[in-house]
C-alpha angles and dihedrals in degrees: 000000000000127000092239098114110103124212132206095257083060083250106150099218136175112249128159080213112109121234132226092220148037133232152212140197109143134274097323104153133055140237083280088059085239117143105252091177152003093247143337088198140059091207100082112179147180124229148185113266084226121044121160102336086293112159120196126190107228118259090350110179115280094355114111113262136252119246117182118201124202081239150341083263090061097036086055097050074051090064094248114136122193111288116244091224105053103015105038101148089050091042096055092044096054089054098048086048090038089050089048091054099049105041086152085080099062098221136146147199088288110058118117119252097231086076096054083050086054085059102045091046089059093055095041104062135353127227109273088054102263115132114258117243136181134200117240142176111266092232096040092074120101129207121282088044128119122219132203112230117166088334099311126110118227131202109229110211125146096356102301139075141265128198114224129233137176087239102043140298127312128229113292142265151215111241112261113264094255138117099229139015138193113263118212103186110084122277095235098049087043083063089044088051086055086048092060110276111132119189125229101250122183084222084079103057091045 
């Protein structure tokens, strides 16, 4: 097995378990197909499996390496966003909703989206290489989140949670009896959600 599965703390783990999309993140591995870092760029993205007709050879030398995610839900806790090759209409859609949910930052249209990627960046891990949280109000997460709860992420969809899995999720729970909770997706992203983005999550199809 190679370590090319991606979780939604942005951890790159080992799991016989097939993904829905693909990843990038850079060159990340070797010639021995062995994980060297977390990342070489700060556009991380989520892809189609199938694009073209294009075929890769996974973790070929020098080329940038495939990472699969259980679902979009869990590529974008991770701190991946759509890719502008092989998913333009998402991708478009997430920036204009991205841009909606984060007025503070003053950008357009036109922006490039290399900027939204330095923000992102910024929420997703910090520099010496631990995943970014932030606490939020129970009731203040909208669907498509993950959530951080005695070390364990949880899907939020239809006001309840579900554990994650590398196979799949787990039977669902009622939210903790708490005020606030550590929020794992971006903050950012978190904001473009709000704004009407709604991840593709495998909960949905069970």
């Amino acid at each position: 097995m190679l370590q090319n599965r991606v979780d939604p703390f942005g951890n790159l783990i080992k799991t016989k378990a097939r993904g829905a999309w693909m990843g990038n993140r850079g060159v990340i591995h070797d010639e021995n197909q062995v994980i060297l870092r977390p990342f070489k760029l700060k556009a991380w993205i989520i892809c189609k499996l199938q694009f073209k007709g294009r075929h890769r050879t996974i973790m070929s030398p020098n080329r940038w390496t495939e990472l699969f995610f259980l679902d979009e839900a869990t590529a974008f806790a991770a701190g991946h966003r759509p890719c502008f090759e092989c998913r333009r209409e998402d991708a478009g859609r997430f920036k204009t909703l991205w841009l909606k949910g984060n007025p503070e930052y003053g950008f357009g249209q036109k922006t490039s989206i290399q900027k939204i990627d330095e923000i992102i960046h910024r929420e997703r891990i910090e520099r010496k290489g631990s995943k970014v949280v932030f606490e939020e109000d129970v009731h203040n997460i909208p669907d498509g989140c993950f959530v951080a709860h005695n070390d364990n992420a949880f899907l939020v969809f239809n006001n309840v949670l579900f554990p994650w899995s590398p196979s799949g999720y787990l039977q669902s729970v009622s939210f903790p009896e708490i005020d606030k909770v550590s929020v794992l997706t971006p903050k950012s992203v978190v904001n473009a959600f709000r704004a009407g983005y709604l991840p593709e999550m495998a909960v949905a199809l069970s």
